[in-house]
Each structure stands twice: as C-alpha cells, then as structure tokens.
C-alpha positions as CSV (number, residue, x, y, z in Angstrom):
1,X,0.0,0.0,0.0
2,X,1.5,3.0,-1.4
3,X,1.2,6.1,0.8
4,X,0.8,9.7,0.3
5,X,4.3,10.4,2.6
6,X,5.7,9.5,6.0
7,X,5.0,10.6,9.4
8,X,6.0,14.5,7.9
9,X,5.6,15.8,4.1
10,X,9.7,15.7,3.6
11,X,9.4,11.7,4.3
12,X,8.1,10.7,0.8
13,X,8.7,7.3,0.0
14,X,6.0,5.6,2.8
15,X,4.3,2.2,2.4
16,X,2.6,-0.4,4.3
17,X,3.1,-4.1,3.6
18,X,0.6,-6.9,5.1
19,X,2.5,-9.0,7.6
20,X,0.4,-12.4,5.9
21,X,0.6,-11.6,2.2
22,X,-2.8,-13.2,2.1
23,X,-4.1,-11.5,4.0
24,X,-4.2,-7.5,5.2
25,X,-6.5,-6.3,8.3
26,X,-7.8,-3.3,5.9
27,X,-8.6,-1.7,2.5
28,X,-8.9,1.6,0.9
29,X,-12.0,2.4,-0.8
30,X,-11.5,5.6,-1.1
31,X,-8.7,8.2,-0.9
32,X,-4.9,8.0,-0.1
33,X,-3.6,7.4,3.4
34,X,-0.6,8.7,5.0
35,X,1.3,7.2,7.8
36,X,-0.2,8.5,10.5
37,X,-4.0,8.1,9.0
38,X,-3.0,4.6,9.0
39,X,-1.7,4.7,12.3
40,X,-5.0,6.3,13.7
41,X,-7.0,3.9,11.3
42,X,-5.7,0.6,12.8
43,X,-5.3,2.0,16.5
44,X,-9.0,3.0,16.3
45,X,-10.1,0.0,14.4
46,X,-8.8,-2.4,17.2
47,X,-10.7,-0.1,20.0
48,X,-13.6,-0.3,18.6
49,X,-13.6,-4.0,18.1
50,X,-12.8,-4.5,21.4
51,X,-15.5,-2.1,23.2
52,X,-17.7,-3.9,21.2
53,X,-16.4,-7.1,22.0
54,X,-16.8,-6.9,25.5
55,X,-19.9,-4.8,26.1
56,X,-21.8,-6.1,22.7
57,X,-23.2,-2.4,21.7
58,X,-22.4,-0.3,18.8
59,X,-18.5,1.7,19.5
60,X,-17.2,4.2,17.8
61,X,-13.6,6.5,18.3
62,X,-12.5,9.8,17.2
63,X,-8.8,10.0,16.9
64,X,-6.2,12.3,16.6
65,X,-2.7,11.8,16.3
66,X,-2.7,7.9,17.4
67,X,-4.5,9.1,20.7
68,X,-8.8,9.1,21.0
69,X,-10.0,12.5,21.8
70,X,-12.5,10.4,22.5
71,X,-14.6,7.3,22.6
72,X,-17.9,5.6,23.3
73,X,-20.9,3.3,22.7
74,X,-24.3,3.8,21.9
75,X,-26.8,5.7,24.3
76,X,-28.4,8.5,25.1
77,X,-27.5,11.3,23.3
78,X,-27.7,15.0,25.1
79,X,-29.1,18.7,24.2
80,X,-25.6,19.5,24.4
81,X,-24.1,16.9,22.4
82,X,-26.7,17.2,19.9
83,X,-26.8,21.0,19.1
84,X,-23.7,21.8,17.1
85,X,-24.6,19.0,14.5
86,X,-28.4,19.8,14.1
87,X,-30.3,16.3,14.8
88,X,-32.5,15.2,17.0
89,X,-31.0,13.6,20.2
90,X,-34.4,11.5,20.7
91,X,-34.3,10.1,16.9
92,X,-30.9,9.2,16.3
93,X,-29.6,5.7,15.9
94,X,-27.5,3.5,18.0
95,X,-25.0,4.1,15.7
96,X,-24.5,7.4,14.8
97,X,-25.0,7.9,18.6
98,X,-22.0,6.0,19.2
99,X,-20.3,8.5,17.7
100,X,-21.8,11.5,18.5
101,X,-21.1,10.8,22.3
102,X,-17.1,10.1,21.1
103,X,-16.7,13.6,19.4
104,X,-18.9,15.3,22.1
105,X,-16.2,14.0,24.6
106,X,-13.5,16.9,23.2
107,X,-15.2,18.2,19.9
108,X,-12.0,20.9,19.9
109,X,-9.6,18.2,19.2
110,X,-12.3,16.1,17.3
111,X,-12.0,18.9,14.3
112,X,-10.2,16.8,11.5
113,X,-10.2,13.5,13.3
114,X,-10.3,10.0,11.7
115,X,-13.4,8.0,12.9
116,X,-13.5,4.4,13.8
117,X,-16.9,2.5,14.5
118,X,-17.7,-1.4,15.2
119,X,-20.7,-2.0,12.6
120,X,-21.9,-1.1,9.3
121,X,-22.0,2.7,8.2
122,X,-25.7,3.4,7.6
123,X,-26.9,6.5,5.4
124,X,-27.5,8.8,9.0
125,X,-24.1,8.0,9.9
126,X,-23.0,9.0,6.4
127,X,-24.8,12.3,6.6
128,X,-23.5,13.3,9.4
129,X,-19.9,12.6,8.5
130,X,-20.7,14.7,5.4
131,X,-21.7,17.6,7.5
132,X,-18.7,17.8,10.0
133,X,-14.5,18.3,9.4
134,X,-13.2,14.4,9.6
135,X,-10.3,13.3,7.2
136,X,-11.0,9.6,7.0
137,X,-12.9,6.5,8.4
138,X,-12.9,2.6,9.0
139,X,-15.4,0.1,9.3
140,X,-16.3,-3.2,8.9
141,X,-18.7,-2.3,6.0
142,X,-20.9,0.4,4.6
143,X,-24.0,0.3,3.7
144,X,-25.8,0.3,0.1
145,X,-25.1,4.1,-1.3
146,X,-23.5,4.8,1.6
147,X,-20.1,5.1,-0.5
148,X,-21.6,7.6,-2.6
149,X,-21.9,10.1,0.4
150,X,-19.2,10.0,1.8
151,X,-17.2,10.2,-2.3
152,X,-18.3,13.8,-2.0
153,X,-16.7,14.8,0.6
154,X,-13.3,16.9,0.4
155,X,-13.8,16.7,-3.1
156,X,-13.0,12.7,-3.2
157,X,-10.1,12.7,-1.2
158,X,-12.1,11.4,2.2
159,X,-10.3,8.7,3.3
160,X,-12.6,5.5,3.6
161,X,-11.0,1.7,4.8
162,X,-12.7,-1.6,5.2
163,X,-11.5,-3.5,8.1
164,X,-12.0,-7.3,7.6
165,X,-13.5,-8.1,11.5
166,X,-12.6,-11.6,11.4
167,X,-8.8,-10.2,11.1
168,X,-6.4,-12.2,13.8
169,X,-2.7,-10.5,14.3
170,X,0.1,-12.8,14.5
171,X,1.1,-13.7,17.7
172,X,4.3,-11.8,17.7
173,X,4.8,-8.0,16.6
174,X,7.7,-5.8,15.3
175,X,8.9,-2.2,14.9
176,X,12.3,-1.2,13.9
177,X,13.6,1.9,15.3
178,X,17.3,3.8,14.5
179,X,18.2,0.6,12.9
180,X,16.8,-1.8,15.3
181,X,14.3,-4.4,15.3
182,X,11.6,-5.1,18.4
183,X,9.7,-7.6,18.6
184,X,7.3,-8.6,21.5
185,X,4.5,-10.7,22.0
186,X,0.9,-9.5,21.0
187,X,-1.0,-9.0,24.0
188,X,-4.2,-10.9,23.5
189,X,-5.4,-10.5,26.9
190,X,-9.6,-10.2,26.8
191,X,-11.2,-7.5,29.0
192,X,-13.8,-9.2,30.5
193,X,-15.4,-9.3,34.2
194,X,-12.8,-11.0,35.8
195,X,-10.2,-8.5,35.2
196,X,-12.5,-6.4,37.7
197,X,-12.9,-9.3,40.5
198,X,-10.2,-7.4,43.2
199,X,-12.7,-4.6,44.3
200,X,-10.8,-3.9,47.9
201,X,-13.1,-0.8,48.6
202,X,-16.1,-0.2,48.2
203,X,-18.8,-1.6,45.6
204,X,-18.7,-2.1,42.0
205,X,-22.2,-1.0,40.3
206,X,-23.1,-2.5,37.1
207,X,-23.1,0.8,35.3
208,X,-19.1,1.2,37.1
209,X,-18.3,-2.0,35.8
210,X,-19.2,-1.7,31.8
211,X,-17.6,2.0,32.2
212,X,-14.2,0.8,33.6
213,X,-14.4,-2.3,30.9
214,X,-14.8,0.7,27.9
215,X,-11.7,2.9,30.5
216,X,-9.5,-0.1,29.8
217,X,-10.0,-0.6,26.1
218,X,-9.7,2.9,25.2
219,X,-6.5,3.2,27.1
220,X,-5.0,-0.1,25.4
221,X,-4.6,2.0,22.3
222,X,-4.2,5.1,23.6
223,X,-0.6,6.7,23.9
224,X,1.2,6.2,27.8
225,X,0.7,7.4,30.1
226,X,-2.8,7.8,30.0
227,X,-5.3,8.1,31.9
228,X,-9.8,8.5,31.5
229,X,-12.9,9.7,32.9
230,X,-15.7,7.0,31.8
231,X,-19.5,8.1,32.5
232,X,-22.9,6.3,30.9
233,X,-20.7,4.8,28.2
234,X,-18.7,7.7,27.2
235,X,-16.1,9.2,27.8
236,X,-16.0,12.5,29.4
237,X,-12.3,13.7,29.0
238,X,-8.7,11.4,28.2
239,X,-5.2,12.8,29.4
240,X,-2.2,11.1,27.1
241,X,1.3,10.8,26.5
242,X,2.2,12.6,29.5
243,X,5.6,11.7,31.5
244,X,3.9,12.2,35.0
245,X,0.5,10.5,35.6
246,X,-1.2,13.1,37.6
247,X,-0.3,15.5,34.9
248,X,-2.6,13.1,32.6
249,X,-5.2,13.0,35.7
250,X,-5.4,16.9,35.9
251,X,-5.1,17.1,32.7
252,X,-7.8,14.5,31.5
253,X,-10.1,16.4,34.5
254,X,-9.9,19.5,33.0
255,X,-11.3,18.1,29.9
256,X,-14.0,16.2,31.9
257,X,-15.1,19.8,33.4
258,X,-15.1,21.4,30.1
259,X,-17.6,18.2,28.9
260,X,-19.8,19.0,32.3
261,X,-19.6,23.3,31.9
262,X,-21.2,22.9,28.6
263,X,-24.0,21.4,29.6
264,X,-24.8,25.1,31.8
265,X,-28.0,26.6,30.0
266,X,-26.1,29.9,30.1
267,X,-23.3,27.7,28.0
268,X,-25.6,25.1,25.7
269,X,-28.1,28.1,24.9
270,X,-25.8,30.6,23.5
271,X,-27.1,32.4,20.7
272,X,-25.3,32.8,17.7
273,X,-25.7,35.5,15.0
274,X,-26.3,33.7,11.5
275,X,-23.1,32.7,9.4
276,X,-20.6,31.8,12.2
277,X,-19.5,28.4,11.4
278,X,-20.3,25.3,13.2
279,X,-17.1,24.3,14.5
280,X,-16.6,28.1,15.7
281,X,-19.6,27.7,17.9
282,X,-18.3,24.5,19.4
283,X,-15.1,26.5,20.1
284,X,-16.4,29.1,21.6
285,X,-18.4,27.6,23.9
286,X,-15.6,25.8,24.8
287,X,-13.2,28.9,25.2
288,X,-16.1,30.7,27.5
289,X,-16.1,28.0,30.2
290,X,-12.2,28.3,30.0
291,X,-13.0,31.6,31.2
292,X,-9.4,33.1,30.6
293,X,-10.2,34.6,27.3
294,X,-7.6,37.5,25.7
295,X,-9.0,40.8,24.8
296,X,-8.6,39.7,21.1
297,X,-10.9,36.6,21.9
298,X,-13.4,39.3,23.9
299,X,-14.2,41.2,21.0
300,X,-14.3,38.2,18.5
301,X,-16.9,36.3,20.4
302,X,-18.6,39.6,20.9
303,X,-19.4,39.9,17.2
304,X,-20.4,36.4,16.9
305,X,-23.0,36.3,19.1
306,X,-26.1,37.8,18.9
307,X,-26.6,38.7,22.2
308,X,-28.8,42.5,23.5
309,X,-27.6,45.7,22.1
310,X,-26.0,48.5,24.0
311,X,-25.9,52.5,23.4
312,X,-23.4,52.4,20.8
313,X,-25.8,49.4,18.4
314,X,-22.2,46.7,19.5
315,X,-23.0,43.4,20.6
316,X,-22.5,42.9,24.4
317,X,-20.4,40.5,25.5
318,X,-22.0,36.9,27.1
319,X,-22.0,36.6,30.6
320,X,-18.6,34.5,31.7
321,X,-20.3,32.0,34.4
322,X,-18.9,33.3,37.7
323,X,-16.5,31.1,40.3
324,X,-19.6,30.3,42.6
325,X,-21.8,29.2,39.6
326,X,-19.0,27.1,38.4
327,X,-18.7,25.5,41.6
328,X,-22.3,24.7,42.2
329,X,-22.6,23.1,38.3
330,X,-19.4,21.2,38.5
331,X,-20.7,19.8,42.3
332,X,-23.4,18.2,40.3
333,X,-21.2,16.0,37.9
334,X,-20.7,12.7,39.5
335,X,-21.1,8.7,39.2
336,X,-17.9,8.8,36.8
337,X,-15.5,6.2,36.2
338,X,-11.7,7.1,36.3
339,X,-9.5,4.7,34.7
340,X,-5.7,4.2,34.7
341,X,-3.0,2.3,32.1
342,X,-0.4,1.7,34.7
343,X,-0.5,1.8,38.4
344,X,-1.4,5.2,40.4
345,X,2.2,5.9,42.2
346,X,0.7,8.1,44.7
347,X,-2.2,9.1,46.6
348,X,-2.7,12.9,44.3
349,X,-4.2,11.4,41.7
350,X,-7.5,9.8,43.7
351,X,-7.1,13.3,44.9
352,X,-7.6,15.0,41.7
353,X,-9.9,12.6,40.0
354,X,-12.0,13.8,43.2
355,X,-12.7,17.1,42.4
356,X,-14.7,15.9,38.8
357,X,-17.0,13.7,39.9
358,X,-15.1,9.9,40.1
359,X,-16.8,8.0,42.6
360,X,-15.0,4.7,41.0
361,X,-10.8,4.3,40.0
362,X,-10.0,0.9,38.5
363,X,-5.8,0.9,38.4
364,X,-3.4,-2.6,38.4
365,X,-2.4,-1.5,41.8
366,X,1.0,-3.4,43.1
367,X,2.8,0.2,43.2
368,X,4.6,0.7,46.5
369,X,2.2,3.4,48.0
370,X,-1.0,1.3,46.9
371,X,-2.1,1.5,50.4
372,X,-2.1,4.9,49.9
373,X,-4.1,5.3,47.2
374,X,-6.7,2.5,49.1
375,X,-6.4,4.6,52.3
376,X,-7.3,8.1,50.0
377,X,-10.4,5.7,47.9
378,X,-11.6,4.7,51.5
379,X,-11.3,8.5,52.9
380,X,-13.1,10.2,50.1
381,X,-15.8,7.4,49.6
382,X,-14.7,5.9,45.9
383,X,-14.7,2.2,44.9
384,X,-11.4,1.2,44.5
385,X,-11.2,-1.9,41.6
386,X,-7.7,-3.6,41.2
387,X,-7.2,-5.1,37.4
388,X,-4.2,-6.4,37.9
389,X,-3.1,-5.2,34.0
390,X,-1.0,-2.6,32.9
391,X,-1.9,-1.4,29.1
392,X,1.0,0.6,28.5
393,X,1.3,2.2,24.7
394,X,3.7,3.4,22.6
C-alpha cells in the first residue's frame, strides 16, 4: 500500500506491507492514506472492536494523532451533544449515537479527526460525516449508497478503509527503530469481568463495571501514560502521553469539566448570529467555560453572538459564568469512572480525579504506595477496583 508520505511531508517514500501476504486487516475504498492516517486507522479500528467485543453495543472512536480524543458506545444522546450538529438527540440511531457521544467527549480536538466505528455505516451516519471536518474513516462495511456520500466529501479525497472483523494479528509484533528491530508478544489479553474481581473498597455497580471495561480498552490503544474519565458509556475527557500520571489526571479532569460546563444553559443556549460556522460555535463555547479569554478573543466572540444591544448598536459580550456558579454546576457532575494504564504511584491522583466527579478508580495496583491510594479511595468514599493489568502504549 503506497502512501501519500511519511510521518512529515519531507518523508516521501512511505508504504505499508501486510505481515500475511494473504491477508491485510484493511482496505482503501476511497482516498490515499498517510502514515499517521493509517496509524490512527488501525489504532481506532482495534478499540472499537474491542468495546464492542466486550460490552456487545455499537463503539465508535475519534482519533487524533494515534490518541482518541474520545470514545464511546451507543446511548443516550444529550441537548448539548446534539446542538452543534443539528439532529435530534431522541431520533438518532444507536450508531450514529455511538459516535456523536465520542466527538462530544472533546469536539475541539475532534476537528479533523479520523473516525472508527464497530458495525456497518448506515446513510445517517453518512450524513453526518458529510456535515462535520473528519479526514477519513474505517469500518467493517458500509452500507448500500453509503459510499456515494461519503465520495463527496473533500472533493474525493475522504479517506474511507474496510476493516475485515474476522482479522487475527500474529502472535508476535515488530517495529524497527534507528536501525533496530523489536519484537514482543501481541498482548491478547480479553477484557472481560474477571479483570474487575479485586474490588478492595467499596462496591462495583453494574453501570461502574461496563464503564471501567470501555476505560480499559480505550487506554490499550491510547498513547502512555494515559489516563480516562468514563460516565454512561462515554467518555467525558482522556489525558495522554504525558511523562507524569497526575499530569494526565489533571489534565484528563480539566477536559472532563469542560464536557460537564457545557452542559450550563447559560453555556448550551448561547445564541449565535447567523453565518458563524459550526465548529466556531463549538469552540467558543468551549473557550467561555475556560474563562481566561484574551481581549482579542473578547471582541471576537462579541461579534459572533447575537446577544442584547447596547448605546453604541455593538453586541454585548456573554455573561462569563462566575466562580460560585462554576462550583455549584461542576458539584453536580458525578457517578464517573476514572480509569488508569499503569499503576497510580501516589495518593494525588484519587485526589484529583475527586474534584470531577469519580466516585469509581480501576488501576493494576502493586505500586509501593498502593495503600495509599486504598487509604485516599476509602477517605473520600470511591470504589477502588484492582485489574491487575497494565496497558502501556507506545
């Protein structure tokens, strides 16, 4: 498989070749990959399989530079998450739902992502994709005419791959780096319930238990350290590639609170004038619960909403939501999931994930201050669930 160029422009000569030369995990149908679009295509591709694997309902993944900016399975699908796209949250499909709730998770980074779902693309999946910035997609099929939507988009050059779902890995994989070959054993181990059967503190619900399942295969592919906030089959916010874990946790918490602040009326109902663009709207929602907004960005978002008219016939500004309202919303957010790839080294990061709403951690544990991070999940009320499994990526 010829490809448009390497991880950079400058590396031209790029090209994948099937391990089994009977047999490759994907196919273009459309479009020209580059090296990372494959990267993100078989990363997401294995995620999804898996989430659906385990917890049997429809996945899907946005990704962005071999990292998900976010991921889920089907549900319920918000106001919030709902409004920048122009559907109806009560009549979507399981499908298209799936992925609404991925790119609702951090719709910033979502702009230009490469989707990944589990089943079939169906014509309201298509549409959607047609309406919103995405460079490329795989699936394990697509539906009849389905092809022909999505052949219109970027003028032909959307990316669009097949994955075959019966696809096995060999047992054994490589990479070759500064001249050096590594190879390592696949890790095959399945997700399943009894990865979850050393709960030292507290209970695991049901609901906990299928969120920490979807934690733990969104972190198998997502770049170490890393770190997720799980909630209802979505997630809310994913911290990666950090070098200190409870920079990924405040990081990944942060994101969580943005996904929570949105969901303010003063927030979700902000009025724009006609002819700002869609992902402008998401953005600036976004940078108004930030709430540290530069003069520049001040008088921008000022002429792009449509907010009451002072003396001078200028747009006001929209009300900023004060550090008492923010307090009293974000107090509200809880029953999330906080998962970890490797073990939590200290007590700071049950800490953290306190302050957005985790009321279950799931970690490998065997760290030498783990009875410090059960003594923390016993003080602040939060199930404690110890897999046992580190998921380190790279």
């Amino acid at each position: 498989m010829q490809l448009r160029y390497g991880l950079n422009p400058q590396q031209t000569t790029a090209y994948a070749v099937p391990a089994d030369p009977e047999r490759a995990p994907v196919r273009v149908l459309q479009g020209q990959p580059s090296y990372i679009n494959l990267l993100d295509a078989l990363n997401a591709w294995q995620l999804v399989r898996e989430a659906d694997r385990t917890l049997g309902l429809p996945a899907a993944a946005s990704f962005k530079h071999v990292s998900p900016a976010g991921a889920a399975v089907a549900g319920p699908v918000d106001a919030a998450a709902a409004l920048p796209y122009g559907v109806d949250p009560a009549g979507v499909g399981p499908l298209t739902s799936a992925y609404l709730r991925a790119r609702d998770a951090d719709p910033k980074s979502s702009y230009g992502d490469f989707v990944a779902v589990s089943r079939e693309v169906d014509p309201e999946l298509a549409e959607l994709l047609a309406r919103v910035v995405s460079d490329g997609i795989v699936a394990p099929g697509y539906a009849p005419g389905v092809l022909d939507v999505l052949a219109k988009k970027k003028n032909g050059r959307f990316l669009v791959m097949e994955a075959d779902p019966d696809f096995e890995p060999p047992d054994s994989e490589a990479r070759e780096v500064f001249g050096l070959r590594l190879v390592q054993e696949r890790d095959r181990l399945p997700l399943g319930p009894d990865v979850l059967a050393d709960v030292p503190v507290g209970t695991l619900t049901d609901g906990a238990r299928a969120d920490v399942l979807l934690g733990l295969a969104v972190l198998r592919f997502t770049q170490s350290n890393s770190v997720c906030y799980v909630r209802d089959g979505q997630t809310l916010g994913i911290g990666a590639g950090q070098q200190s874990r409870v920079d990924c946790t405040r990081l990944a918490g942060a994101k969580t609170d943005t996904w929570w602040l949105r969901r303010h009326p003063l927030v979700r109902d902000l009025a724009f004038r006609p002819g700002v663009r869609r992902q402008d709207r998401v953005n600036w929602r976004i940078r108004l619960v930030e709430g540290d907004l530069t003069e520049d960005e001040r008088d921008r978002l000022r002429a792009a909403v449509s907010g009451e008219h002072g003396e001078t016939g200028s747009p006001s500004a929209p009300r900023e939501l004060g550090p008492g309202e923010r307090a009293e919303w974000l107090a509200r957010l809880t029953g999330v999931s906080f998962v970890s790839d490797g073990s939590l080294p200290f007590r700071d990061n049950v800490d953290h994930a306190h302050r957005h709403g985790v009321t279950t951690i799931a970690e490998p544990g065997g760290s030498i201050r783990s009875g410090d991070v059960e003594d923390a999940c016993r003080e602040l009320g939060i199930t404690l669930a110890r897999t046992g499994l580190r998921l380190f990526h790279h």
